[in-house]
matplotlib code that plots the C-alpha trace (Angstrom):
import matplotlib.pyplot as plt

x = [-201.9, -202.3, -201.8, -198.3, -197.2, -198.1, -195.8, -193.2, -192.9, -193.0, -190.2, -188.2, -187.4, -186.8, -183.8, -182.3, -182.1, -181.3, -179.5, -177.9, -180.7, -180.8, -184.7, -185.5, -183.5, -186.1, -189.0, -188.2, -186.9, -191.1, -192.5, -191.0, -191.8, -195.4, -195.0, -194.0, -190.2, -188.6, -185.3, -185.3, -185.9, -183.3, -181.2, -182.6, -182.5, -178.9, -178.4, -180.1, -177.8, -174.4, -175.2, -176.4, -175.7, -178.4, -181.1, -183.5, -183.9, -185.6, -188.0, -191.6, -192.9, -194.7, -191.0, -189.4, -191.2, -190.7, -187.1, -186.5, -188.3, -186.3, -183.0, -182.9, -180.8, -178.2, -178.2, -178.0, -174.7]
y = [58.5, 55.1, 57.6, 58.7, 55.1, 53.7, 56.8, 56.0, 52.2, 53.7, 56.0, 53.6, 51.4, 54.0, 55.6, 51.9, 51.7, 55.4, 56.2, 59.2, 60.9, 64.1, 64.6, 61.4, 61.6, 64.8, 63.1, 60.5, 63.0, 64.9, 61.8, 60.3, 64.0, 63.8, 60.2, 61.9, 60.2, 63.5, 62.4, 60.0, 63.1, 64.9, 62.1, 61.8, 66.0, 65.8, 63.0, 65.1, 68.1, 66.2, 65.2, 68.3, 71.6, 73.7, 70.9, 74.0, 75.1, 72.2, 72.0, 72.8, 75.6, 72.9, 71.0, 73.8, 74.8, 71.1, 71.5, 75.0, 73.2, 70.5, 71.6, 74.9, 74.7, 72.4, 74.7, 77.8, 76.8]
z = [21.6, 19.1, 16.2, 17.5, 18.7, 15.2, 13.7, 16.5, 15.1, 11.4, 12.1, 14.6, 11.4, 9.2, 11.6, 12.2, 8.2, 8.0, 11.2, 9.7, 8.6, 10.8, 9.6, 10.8, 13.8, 14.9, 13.6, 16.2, 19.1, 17.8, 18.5, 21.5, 23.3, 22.4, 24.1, 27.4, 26.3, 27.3, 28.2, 25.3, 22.8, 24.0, 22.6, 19.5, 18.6, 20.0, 17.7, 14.8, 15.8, 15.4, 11.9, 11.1, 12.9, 11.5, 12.1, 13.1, 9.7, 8.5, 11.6, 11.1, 13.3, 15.9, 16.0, 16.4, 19.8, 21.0, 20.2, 22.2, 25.1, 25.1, 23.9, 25.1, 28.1, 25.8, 22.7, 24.7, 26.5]

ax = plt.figure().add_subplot(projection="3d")
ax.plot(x, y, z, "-o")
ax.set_aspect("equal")
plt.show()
């Protein structure tokens, strides 16, 4: 759990100074769900997915499955 709160304070400042980064954006909505910050990842991949509509292709596999569980139900529609 400290290892993904340091990476969530790492990554928080590099979306304020980046905020249209759709990788960062992900990393974040990764993060926040391994946080147990569901509803706040959901944000963040939505965010990801308006700057970039094929956001899944630059996932990593273990993203990817956090993204279907979270997003599935939004993407889907």
């Amino acid at each position: 759990m400290e290892r993904n709160e340091k990476a969530f304070s790492i990554i928080e400042k590099a979306v304020i100074n980046s905020p249209n980064d759709e990788y960062l954006q992900s990393s974040m909505a990764f993060i926040l769900y391994k946080l147990g910050k569901t509803d706040e990842a959901k944000l963040y991949y939505t965010n990801a997915l308006q700057i970039n509509a094929n956001l899944t292709s630059i996932l990593s596999d273990k993203e990817l499955i956090v993204f279907d569980k979270l997003m599935n139900n939004i993407t889907k529609q």
